[in-house]
VEXROKOL-610194 format. One record per residue (C-alpha): residue number from 1; residue in one letter; x, y, z negated. Coordinates in steps of 0.2 Angstrom, whole numbers, plus 2048, in hexadecimal, padded with zeros to 3 digits. Last residue first. Example, Ala and Ser with C-alpha at 12.3 -4.5 7.8 and 13.67 -1.06 7.14 Angstrom:
BEGIN
<pt><pos>2</pos><code>s</code><px>844</px><py>7FB</py><pz>7DC</pz></pt>
<pt><pos>1</pos><code>a</code><px>83E</px><py>7EA</py><pz>7D9</pz></pt>
This chain:
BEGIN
<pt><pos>274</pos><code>x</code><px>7F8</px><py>844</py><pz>860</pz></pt>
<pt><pos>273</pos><code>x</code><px>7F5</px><py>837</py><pz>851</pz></pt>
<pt><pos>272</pos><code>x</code><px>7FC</px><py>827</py><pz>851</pz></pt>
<pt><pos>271</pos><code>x</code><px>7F0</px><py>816</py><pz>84F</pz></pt>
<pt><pos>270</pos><code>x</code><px>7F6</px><py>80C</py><pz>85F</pz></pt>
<pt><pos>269</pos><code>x</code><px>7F0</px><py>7FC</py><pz>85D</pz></pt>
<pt><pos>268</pos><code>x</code><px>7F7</px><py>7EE</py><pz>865</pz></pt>
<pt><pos>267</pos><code>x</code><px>7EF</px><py>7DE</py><pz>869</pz></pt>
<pt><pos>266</pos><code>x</code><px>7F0</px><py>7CF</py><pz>85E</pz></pt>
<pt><pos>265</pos><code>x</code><px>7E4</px><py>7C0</py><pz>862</pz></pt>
<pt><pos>264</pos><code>x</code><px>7D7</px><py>7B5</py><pz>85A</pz></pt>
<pt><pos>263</pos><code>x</code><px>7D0</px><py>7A6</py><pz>861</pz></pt>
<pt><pos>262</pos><code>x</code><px>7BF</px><py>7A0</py><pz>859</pz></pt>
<pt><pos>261</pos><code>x</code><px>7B5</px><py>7A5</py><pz>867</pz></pt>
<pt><pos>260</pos><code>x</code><px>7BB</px><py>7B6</py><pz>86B</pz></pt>
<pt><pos>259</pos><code>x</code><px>7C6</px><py>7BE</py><pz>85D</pz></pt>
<pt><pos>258</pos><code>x</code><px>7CD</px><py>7CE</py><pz>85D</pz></pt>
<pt><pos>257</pos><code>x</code><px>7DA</px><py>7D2</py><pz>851</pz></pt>
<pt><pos>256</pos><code>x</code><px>7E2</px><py>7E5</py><pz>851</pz></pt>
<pt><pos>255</pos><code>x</code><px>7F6</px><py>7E6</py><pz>84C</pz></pt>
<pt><pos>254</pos><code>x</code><px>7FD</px><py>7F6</py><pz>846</pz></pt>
<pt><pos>253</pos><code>x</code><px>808</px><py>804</py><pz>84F</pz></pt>
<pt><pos>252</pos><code>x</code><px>80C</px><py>814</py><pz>846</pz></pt>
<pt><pos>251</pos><code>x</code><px>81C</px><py>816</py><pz>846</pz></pt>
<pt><pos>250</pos><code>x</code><px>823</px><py>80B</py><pz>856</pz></pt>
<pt><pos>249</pos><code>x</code><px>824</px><py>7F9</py><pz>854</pz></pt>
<pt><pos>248</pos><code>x</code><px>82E</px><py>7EE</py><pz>84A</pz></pt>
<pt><pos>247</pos><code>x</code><px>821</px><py>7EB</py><pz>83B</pz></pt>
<pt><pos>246</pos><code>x</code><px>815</px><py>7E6</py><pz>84A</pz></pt>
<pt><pos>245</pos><code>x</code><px>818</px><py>7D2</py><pz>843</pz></pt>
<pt><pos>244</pos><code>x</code><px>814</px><py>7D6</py><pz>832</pz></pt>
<pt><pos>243</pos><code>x</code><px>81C</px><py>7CF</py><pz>824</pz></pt>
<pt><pos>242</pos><code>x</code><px>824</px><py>7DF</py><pz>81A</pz></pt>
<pt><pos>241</pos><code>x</code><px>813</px><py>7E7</py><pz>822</pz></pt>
<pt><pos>240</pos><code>x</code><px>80B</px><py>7EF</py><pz>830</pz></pt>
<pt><pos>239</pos><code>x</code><px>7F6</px><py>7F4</py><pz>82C</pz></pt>
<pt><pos>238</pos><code>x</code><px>7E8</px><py>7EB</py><pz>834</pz></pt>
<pt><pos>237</pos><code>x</code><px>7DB</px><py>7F2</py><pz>83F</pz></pt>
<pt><pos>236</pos><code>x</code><px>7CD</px><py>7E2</py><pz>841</pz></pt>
<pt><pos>235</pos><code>x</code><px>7C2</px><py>7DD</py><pz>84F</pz></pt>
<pt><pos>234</pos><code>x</code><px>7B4</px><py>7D1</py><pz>851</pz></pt>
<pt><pos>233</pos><code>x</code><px>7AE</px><py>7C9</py><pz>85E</pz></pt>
<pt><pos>232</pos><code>x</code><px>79D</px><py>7CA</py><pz>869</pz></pt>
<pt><pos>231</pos><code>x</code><px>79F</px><py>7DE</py><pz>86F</pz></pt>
<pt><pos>230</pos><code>x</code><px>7A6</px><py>7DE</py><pz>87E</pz></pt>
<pt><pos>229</pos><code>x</code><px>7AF</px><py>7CF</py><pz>87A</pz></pt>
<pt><pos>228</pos><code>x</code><px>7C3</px><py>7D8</py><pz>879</pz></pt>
<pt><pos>227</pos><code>x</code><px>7BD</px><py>7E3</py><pz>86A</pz></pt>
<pt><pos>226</pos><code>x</code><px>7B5</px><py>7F4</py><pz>866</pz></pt>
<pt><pos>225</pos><code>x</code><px>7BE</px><py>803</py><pz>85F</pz></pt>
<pt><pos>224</pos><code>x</code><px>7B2</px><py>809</py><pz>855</pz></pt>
<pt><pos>223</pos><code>x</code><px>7B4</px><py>81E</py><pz>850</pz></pt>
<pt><pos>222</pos><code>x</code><px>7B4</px><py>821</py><pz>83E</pz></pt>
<pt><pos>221</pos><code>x</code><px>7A7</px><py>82F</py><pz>834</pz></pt>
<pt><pos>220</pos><code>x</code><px>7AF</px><py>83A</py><pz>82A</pz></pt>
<pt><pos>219</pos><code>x</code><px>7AC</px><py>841</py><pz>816</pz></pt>
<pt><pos>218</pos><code>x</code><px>7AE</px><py>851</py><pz>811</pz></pt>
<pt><pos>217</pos><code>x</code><px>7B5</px><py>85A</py><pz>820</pz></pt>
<pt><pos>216</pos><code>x</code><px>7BE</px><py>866</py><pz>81A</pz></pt>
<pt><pos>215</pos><code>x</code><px>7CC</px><py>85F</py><pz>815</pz></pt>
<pt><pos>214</pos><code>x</code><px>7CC</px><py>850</py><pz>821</pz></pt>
<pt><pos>213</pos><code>x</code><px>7CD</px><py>85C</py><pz>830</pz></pt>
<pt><pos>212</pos><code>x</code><px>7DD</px><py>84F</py><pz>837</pz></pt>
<pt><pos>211</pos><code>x</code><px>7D5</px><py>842</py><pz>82F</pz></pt>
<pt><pos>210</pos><code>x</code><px>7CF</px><py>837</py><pz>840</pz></pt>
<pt><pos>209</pos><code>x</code><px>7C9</px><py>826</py><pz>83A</pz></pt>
<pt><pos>208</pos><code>x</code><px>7CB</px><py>816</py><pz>845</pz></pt>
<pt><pos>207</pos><code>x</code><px>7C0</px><py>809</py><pz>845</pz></pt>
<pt><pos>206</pos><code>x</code><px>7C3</px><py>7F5</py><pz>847</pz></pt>
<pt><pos>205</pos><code>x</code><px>7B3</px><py>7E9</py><pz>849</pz></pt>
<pt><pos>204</pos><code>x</code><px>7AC</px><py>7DD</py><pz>83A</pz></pt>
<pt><pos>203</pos><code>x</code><px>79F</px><py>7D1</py><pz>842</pz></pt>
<pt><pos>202</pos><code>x</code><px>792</px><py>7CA</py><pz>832</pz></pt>
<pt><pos>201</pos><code>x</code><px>785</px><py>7D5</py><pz>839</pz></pt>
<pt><pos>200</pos><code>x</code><px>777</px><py>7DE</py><pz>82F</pz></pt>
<pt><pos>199</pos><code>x</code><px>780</px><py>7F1</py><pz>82E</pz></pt>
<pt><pos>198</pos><code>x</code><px>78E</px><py>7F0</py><pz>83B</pz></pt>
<pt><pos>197</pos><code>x</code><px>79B</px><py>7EA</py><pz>833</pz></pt>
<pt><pos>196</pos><code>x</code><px>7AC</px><py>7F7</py><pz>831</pz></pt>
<pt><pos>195</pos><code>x</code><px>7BF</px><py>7F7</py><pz>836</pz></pt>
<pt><pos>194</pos><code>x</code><px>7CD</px><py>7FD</py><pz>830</pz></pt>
<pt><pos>193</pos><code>x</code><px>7D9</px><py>80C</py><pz>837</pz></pt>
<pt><pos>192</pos><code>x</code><px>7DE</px><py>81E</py><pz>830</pz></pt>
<pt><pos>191</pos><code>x</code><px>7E5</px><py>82D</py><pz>839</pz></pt>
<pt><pos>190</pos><code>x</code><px>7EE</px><py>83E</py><pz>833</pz></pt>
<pt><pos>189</pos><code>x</code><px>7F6</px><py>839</py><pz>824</pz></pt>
<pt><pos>188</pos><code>x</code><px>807</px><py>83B</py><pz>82C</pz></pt>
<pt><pos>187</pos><code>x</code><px>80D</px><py>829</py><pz>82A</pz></pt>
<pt><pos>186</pos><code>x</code><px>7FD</px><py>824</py><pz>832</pz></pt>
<pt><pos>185</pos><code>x</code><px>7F0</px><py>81C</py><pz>827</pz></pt>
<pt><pos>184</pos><code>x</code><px>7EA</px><py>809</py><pz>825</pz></pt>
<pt><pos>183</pos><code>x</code><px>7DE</px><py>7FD</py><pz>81E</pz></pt>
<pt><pos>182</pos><code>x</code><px>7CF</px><py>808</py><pz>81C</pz></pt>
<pt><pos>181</pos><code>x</code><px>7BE</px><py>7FD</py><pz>818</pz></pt>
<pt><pos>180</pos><code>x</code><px>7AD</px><py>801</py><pz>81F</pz></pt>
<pt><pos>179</pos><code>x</code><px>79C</px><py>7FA</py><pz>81B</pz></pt>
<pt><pos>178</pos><code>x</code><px>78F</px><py>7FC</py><pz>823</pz></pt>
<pt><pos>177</pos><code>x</code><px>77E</px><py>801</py><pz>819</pz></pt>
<pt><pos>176</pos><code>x</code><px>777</px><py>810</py><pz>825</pz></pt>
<pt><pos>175</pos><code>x</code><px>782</px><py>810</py><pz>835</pz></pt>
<pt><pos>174</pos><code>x</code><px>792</px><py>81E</py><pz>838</pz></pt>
<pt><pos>173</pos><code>x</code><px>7A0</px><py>814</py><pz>835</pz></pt>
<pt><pos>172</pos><code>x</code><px>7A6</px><py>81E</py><pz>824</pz></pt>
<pt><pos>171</pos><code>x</code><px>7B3</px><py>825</py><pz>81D</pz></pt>
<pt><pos>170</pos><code>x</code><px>7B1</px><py>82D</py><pz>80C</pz></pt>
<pt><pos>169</pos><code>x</code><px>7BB</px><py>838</py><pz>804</pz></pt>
<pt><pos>168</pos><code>x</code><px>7C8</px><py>836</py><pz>7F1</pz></pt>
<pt><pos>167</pos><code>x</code><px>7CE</px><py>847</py><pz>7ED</pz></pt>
<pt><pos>166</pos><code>x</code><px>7BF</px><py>84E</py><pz>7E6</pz></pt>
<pt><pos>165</pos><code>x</code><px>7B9</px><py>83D</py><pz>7DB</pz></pt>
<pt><pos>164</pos><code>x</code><px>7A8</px><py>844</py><pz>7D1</pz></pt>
<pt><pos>163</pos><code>x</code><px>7A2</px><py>84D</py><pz>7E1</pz></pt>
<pt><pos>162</pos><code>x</code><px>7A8</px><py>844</py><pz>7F1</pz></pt>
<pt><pos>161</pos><code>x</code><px>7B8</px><py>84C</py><pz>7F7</pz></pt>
<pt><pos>160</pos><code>x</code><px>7BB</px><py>860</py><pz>7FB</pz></pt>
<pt><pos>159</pos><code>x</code><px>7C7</px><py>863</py><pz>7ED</pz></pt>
<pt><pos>158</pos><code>x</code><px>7D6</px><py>85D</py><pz>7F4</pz></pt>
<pt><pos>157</pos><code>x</code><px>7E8</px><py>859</py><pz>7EA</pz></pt>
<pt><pos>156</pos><code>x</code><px>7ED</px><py>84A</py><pz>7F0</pz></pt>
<pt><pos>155</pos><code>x</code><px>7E3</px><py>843</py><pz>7FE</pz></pt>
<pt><pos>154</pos><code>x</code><px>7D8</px><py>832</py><pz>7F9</pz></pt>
<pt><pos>153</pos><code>x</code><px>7D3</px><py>82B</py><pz>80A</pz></pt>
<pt><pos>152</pos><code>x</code><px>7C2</px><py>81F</py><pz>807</pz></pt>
<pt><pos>151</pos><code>x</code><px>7BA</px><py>80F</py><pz>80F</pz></pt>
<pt><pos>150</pos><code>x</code><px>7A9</px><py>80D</py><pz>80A</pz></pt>
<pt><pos>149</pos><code>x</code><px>7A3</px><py>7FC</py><pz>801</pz></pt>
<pt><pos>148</pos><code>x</code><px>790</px><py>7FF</py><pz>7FE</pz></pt>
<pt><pos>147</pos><code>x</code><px>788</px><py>7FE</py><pz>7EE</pz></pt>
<pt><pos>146</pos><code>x</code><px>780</px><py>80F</py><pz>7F1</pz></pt>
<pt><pos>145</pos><code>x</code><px>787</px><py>818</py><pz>7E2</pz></pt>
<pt><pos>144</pos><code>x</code><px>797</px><py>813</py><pz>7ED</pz></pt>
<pt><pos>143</pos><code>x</code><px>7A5</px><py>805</py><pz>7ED</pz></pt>
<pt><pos>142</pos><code>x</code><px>7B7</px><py>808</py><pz>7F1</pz></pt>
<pt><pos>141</pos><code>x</code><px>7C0</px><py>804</py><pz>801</pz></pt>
<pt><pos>140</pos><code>x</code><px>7D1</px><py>808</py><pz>805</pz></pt>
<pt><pos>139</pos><code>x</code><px>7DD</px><py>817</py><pz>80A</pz></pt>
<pt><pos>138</pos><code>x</code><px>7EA</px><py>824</py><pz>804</pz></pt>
<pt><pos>137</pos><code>x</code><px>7F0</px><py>834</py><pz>809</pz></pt>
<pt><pos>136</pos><code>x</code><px>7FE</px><py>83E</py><pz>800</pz></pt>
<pt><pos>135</pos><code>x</code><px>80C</px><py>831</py><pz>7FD</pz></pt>
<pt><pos>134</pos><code>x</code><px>819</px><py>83A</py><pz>809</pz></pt>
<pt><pos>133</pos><code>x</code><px>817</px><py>82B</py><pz>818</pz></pt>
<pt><pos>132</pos><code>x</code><px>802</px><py>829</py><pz>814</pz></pt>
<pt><pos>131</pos><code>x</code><px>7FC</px><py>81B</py><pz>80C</pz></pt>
<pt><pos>130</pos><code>x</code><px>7F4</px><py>80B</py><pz>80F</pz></pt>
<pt><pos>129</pos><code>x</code><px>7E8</px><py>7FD</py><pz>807</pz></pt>
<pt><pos>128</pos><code>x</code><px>7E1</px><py>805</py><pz>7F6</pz></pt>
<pt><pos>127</pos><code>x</code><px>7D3</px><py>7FD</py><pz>7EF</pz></pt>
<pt><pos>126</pos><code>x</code><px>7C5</px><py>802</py><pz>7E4</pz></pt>
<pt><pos>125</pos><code>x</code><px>7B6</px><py>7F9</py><pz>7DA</pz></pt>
<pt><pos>124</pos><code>x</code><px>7A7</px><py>802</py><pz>7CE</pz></pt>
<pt><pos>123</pos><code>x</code><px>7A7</px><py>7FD</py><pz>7BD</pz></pt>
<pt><pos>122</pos><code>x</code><px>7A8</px><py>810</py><pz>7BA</pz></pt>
<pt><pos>121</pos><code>x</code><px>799</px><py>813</py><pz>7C3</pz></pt>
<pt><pos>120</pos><code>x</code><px>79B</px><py>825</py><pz>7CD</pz></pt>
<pt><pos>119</pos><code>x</code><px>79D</px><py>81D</py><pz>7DE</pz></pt>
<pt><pos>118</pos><code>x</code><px>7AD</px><py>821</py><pz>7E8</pz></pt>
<pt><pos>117</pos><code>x</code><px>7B9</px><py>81C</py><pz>7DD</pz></pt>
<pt><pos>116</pos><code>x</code><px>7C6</px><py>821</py><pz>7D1</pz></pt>
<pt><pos>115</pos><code>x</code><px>7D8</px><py>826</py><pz>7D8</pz></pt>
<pt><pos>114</pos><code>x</code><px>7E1</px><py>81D</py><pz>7CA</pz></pt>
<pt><pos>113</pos><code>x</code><px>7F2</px><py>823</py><pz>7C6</pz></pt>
<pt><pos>112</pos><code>x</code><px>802</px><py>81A</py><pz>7C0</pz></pt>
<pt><pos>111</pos><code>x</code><px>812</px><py>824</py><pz>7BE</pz></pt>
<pt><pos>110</pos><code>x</code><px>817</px><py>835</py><pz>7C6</pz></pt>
<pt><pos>109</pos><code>x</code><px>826</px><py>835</py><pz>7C9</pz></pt>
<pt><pos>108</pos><code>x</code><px>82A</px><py>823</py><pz>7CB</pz></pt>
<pt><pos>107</pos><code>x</code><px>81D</px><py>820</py><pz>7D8</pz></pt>
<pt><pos>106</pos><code>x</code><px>80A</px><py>819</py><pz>7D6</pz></pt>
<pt><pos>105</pos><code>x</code><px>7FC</px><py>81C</py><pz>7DD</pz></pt>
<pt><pos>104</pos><code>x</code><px>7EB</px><py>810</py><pz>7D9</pz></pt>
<pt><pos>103</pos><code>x</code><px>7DC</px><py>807</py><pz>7DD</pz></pt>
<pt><pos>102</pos><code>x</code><px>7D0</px><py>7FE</py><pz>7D1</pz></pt>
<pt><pos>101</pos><code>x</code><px>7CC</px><py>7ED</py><pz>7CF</pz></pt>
<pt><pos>100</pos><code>x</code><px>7BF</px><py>7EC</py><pz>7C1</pz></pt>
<pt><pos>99</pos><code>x</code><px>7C3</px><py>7E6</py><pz>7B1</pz></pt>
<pt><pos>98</pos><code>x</code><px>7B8</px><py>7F4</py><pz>7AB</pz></pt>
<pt><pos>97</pos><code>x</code><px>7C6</px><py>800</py><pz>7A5</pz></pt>
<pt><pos>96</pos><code>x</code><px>7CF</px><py>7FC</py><pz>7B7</pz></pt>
<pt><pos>95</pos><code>x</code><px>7D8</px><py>7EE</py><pz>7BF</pz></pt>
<pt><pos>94</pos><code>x</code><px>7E5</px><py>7F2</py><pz>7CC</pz></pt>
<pt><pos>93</pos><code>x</code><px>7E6</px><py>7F4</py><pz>7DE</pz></pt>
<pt><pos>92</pos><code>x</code><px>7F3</px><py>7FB</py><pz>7E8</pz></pt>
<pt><pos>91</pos><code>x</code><px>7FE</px><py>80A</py><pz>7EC</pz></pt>
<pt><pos>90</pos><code>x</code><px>812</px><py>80D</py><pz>7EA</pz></pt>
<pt><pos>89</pos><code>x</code><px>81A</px><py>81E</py><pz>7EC</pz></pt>
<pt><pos>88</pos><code>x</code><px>82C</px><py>823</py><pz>7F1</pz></pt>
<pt><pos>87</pos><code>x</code><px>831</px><py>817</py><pz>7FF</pz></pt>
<pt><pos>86</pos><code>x</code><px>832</px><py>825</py><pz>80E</pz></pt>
<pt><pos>85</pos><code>x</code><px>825</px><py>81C</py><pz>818</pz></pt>
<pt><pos>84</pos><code>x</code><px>818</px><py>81C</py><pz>80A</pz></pt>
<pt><pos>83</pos><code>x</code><px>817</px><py>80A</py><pz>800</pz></pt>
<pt><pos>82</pos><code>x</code><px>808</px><py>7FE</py><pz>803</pz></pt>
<pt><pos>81</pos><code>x</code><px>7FD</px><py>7F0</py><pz>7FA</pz></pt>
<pt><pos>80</pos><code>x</code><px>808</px><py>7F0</py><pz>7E7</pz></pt>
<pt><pos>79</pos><code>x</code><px>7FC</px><py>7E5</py><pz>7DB</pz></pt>
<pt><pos>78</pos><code>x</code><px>7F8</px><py>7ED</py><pz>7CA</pz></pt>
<pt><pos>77</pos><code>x</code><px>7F8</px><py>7DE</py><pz>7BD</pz></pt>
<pt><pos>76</pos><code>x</code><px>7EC</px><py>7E1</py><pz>7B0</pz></pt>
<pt><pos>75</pos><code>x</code><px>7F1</px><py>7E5</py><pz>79E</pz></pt>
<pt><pos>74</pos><code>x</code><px>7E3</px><py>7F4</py><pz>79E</pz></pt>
<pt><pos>73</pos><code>x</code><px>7EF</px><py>7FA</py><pz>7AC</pz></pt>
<pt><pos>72</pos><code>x</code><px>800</px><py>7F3</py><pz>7AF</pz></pt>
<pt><pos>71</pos><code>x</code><px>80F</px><py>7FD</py><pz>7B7</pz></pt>
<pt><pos>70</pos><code>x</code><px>817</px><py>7F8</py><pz>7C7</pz></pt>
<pt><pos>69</pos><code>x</code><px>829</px><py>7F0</py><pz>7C1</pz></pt>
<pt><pos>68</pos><code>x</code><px>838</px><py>7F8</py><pz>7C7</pz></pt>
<pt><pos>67</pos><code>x</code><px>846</px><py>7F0</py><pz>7D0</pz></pt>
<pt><pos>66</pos><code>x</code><px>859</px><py>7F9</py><pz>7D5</pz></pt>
<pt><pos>65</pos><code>x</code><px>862</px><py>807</py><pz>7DC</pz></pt>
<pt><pos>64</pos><code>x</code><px>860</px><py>803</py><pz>7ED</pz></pt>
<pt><pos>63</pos><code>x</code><px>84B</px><py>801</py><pz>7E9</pz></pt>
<pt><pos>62</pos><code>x</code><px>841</px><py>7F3</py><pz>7E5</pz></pt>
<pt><pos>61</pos><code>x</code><px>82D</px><py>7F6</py><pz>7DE</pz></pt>
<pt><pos>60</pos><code>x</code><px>826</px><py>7E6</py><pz>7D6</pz></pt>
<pt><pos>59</pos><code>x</code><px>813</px><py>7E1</py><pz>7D2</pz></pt>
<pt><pos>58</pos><code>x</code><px>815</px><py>7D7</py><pz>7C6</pz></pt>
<pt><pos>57</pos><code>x</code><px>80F</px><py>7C3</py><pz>7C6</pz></pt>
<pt><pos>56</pos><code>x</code><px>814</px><py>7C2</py><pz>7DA</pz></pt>
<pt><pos>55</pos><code>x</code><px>813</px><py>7D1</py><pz>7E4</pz></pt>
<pt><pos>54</pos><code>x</code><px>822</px><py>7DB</py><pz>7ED</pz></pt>
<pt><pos>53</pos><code>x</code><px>825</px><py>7ED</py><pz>7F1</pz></pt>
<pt><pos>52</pos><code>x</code><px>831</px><py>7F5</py><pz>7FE</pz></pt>
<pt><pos>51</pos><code>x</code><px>840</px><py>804</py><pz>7FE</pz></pt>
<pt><pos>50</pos><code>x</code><px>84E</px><py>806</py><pz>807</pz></pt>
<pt><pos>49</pos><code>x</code><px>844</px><py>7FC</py><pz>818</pz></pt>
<pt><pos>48</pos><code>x</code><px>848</px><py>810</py><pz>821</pz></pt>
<pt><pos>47</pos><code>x</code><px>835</px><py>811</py><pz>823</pz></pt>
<pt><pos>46</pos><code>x</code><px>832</px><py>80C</py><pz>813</pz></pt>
<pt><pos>45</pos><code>x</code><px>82B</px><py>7F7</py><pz>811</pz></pt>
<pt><pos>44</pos><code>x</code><px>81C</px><py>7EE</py><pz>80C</pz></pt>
<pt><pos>43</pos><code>x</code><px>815</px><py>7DE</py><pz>803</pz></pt>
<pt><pos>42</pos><code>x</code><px>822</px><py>7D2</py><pz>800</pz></pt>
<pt><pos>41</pos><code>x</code><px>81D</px><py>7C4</py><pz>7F9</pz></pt>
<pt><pos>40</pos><code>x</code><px>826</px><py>7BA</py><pz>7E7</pz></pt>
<pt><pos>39</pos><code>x</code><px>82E</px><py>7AC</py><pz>7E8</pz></pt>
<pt><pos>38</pos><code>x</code><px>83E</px><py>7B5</py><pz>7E4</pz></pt>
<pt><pos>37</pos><code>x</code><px>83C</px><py>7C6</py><pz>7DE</pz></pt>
<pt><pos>36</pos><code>x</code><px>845</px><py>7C0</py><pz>7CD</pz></pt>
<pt><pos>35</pos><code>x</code><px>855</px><py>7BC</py><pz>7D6</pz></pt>
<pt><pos>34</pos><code>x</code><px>855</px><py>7D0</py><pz>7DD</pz></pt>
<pt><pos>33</pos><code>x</code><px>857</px><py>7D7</py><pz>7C9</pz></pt>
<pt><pos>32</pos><code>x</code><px>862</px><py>7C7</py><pz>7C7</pz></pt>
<pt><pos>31</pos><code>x</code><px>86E</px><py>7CB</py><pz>7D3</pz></pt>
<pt><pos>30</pos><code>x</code><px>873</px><py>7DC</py><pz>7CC</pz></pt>
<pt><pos>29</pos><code>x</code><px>872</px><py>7D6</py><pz>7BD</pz></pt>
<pt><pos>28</pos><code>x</code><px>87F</px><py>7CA</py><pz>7C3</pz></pt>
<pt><pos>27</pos><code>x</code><px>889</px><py>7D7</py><pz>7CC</pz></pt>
<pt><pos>26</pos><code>x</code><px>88A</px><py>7E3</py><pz>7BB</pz></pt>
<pt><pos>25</pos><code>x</code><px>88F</px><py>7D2</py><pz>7AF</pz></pt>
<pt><pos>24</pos><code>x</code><px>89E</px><py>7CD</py><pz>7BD</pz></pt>
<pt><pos>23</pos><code>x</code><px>8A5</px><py>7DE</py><pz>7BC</pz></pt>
<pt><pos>22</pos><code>x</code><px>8A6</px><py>7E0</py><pz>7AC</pz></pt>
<pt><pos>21</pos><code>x</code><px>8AD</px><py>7D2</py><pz>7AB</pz></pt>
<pt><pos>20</pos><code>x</code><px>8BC</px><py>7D5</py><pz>7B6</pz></pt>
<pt><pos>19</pos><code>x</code><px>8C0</px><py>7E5</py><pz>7AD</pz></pt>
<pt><pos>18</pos><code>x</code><px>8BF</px><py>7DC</py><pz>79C</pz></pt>
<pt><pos>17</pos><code>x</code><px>8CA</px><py>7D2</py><pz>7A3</pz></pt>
<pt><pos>16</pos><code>x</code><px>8D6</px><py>7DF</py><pz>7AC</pz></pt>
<pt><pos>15</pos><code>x</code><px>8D7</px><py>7E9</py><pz>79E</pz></pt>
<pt><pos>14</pos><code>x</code><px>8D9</px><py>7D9</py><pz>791</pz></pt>
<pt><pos>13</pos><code>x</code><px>8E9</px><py>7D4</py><pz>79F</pz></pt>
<pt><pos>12</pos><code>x</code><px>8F0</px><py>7E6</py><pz>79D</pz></pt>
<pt><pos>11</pos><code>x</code><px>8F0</px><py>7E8</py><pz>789</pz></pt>
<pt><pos>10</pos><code>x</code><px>8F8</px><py>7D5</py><pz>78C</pz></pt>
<pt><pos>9</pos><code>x</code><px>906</px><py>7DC</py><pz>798</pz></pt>
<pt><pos>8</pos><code>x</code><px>90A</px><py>7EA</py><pz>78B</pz></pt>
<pt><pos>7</pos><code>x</code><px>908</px><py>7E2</py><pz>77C</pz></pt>
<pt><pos>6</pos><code>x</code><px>918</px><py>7D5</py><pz>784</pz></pt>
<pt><pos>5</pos><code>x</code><px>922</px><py>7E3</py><pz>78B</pz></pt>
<pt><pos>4</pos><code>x</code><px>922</px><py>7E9</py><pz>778</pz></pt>
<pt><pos>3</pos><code>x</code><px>926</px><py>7D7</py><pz>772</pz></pt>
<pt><pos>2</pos><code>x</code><px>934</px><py>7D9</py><pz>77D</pz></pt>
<pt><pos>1</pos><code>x</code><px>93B</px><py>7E9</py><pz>77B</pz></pt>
């Protein structure tokens, strides 16, 4: 009886042991898939803060079930900008066949994508600064055949883009040669912010583009919304992130800079659709 009583307490202290180890090797993994996001910057965050992405040599996706690395492109790095409210697709910029940075979408499901440009040069640049709540919309800046940087709302699934790229459209300030660059989108898709220069100045002023009729539009021109100078500073629309100040106001709500003099200063912008 004893030597039985004896197998049975050591069959039990192995159990708990190997138990215990277990245990300790699942929550040190667990620790070192956050410990490697040290010292790098967070980028963005879902609505619910579930889901966010952070920069640093990888571009790195971190969800309530773990970390995932933002796939490579050509070897390049591809650098997470935004994630959609509900935490489900990543954009950013990458590096395309031409070395050239090149913007992309990326979510579990449906793996890497490149959304082109808006020039037909394939050494021609793209960015991607924002995206929609589900995903769907995105917007940056891309080059066009007229070497002008032209910010641009890629929608998922249209056919009524510019010819070679039909889901990628332009958004444009209205004035030959000005450059425009989309920094921002509502999380219904309906409104995007940035701001554009005035062909021949070196002042950037914020703009606002309405892409409510986006779909049949094929391409839309922004609306300015001025600064706090009348008209001798410049003015930029920015988008809320992980680090942003405005990242506890309503859906929606960004920061605009104005700046009078060398002083700059954060106003509100309300970017939400009606």
């Amino acid at each position: 009886m004893g030597l039985e009583a004896n197998k049975r307490r050591r069959h039990i202290l192995v159990g708990v042991l190997m138990a215990t180890t277990s245990l300790v090797l699942a929550l040190d993994a667990r620790a070192q898939s956050i410990e490697h996001l040290q010292g790098n910057e967070g980028v963005a965050l879902s609505n619910d803060g579930r889901y966010s992405v952070f920069n640093g040599t990888q571009g790195y996706y971190h969800t309530p079930d773990g970390t995932h690395q933002i796939p490579r492109y050509s070897n390049f790095i591809s650098a997470a900008r935004a994630i959609s409210g509900d935490g489900q697709v990543v954009v950013g910029t990458g590096r395309g066949d031409q070395s050239q940075p090149s913007a992309f979408r990326w979510s579990l499901a449906d793996g890497l994508i490149q959304l082109g440009t808006l020039g037909t040069d394939p050494r021609h640049e793209s960015e991607a600064y924002g995206v929609s709540g589900d995903g769907s919309r995105i917007v940056g800046t891309s080059e066009t055949d007229a070497d002008v940087r032209t910010g641009f709302v890629w929608v998922q699934g249209a056919t009524g883009g510019v010819a070679h790229n039909q889901q990628m459209y332009e958004l444009e300030a209205g004035e030959a040669n000005s450059p425009t660059v989309a920094r921002a989108i509502s999380d219904n898709g309906n409104v995007a912010v940035g701001r554009y220069r005035p062909n021949g100045s070196a002042v950037e002023r914020a703009m606002r583009w309405d892409l409510t009729d986006i779909d049949g539009a094929g391409g839309l021109v922004g609306s300015a919304l001025g600064d706090l100078t009348g008209g001798n500073g410049f003015s930029m629309a920015c988008r809320r992130t992980a680090r942003s100040s405005s990242a506890e106001l309503p859906q929606g709500v960004g920061n605009i800079m104005h700046s009078a003099g060398g002083r700059v200063a954060p106003a509100a912008l309300r970017a939400m659709s009606r």
